[in-house]
N, C-alpha and C positions, 0 to 999 in steps of 0.2 A: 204420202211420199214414201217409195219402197229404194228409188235408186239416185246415188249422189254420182253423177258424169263428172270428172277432172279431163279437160284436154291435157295432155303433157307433150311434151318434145322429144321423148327417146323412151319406149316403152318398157325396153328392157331395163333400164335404170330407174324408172317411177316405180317398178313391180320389186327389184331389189331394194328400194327403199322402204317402201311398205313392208315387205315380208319379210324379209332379213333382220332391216334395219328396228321399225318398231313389231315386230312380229303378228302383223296380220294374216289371217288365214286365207290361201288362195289355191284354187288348182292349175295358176299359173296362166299364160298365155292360151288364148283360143281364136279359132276364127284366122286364123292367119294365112290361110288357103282362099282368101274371100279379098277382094280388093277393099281398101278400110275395113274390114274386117278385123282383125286383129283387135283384142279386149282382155283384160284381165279384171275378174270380178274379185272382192272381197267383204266376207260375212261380217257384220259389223252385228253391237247388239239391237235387239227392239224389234229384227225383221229387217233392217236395214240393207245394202246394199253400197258397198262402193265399187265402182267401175272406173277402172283407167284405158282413157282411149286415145290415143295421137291425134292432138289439135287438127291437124291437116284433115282427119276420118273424120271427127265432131262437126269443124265446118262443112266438110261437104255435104255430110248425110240434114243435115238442115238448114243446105242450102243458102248458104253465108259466105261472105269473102274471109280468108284467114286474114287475121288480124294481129295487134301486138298483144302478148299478155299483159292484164293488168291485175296485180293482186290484192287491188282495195277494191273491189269490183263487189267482193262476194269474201267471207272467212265461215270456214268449221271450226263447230265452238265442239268440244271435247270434254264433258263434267266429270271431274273425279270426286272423292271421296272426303280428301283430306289437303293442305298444302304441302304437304308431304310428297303427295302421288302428284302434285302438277312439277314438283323440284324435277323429280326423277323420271316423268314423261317429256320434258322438255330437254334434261341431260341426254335420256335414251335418243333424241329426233337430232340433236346437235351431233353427237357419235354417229348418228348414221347419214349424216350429210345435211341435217338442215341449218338453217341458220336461224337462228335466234332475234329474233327482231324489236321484243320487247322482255327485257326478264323476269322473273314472273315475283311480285309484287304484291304487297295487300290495295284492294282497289276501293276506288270511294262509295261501292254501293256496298260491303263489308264482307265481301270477300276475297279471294286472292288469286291470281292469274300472271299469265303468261303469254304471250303467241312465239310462234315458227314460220320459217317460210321452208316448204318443202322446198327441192333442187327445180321443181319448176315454176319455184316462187309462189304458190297457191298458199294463200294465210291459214294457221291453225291456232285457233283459241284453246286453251288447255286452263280449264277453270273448276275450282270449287265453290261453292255457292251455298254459303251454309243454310238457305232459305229451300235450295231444290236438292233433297238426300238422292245420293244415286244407290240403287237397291246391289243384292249380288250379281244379278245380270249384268249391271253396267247401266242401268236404265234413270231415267230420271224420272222421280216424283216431284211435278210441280202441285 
């Protein structure tokens, strides 16, 4: 797995959210010269890849009827370090528009979480997991 696709609804607001909001790295919009074209990539750790794309481009480039979003469909799970860091990654995503869905909690496998709904409603797990250490990269050791 190198790239995570999000359809969104307004691309320029999914890209301020991301990068503004929780501060991920992006060179911003590209492709916008291309019919669906238009994409904004962002460096996640591991080699990862996040790509935000207008629902509308996502369905047509594979050929799908647009649909309604659903955000129990699929959630990004996000491992920190400490329950410290899922407090303060869930406050940073609430300040920059998200909504808080569940608050972040000790959970019954023994550790502690949270989720988000970005503005396009797409689920974000924001979890430590004192079974899986996430290294300085960001990366997780299972």
């Amino acid at each position: 797995l190198t790239v995570v696709t999000l359809g969104v609804d307004d691309l320029d607001r999914a890209v301020a959210f991301y990068r503004d909001g929780l501060g991920l790295p992006t060179d911003g919009i590209i492709g916008g010269e291309f019919e669906h074209g238009a994409v904004a990539f962002f460096e996640l750790s591991g080699g990862l890849a996040l790509a935000l794309w207008p629902r509308a481009s996502l369905a047509h480039d594979a050929g799908l009827a647009l649909g309604p979003p659903n955000p129990t469909e699929l959630s990004l799970g996000h491992n920190v370090r400490s329950p410290a860091e899922v407090d303060a990654l869930l406050a940073r995503a609430e300040r920059a528009g998200a909504r808080v869905v569940k608050a972040p909690g000790p959970t019954f496998w023994g550790g502690y979480a949270g989720y988000f709904a970005d503005p396009d409603g797409h689920l974000w797990e924001v979890a430590w997991n004192p079974f899986w250490p996430v290294d300085e990269e960001g990366n997780v050791k299972l």
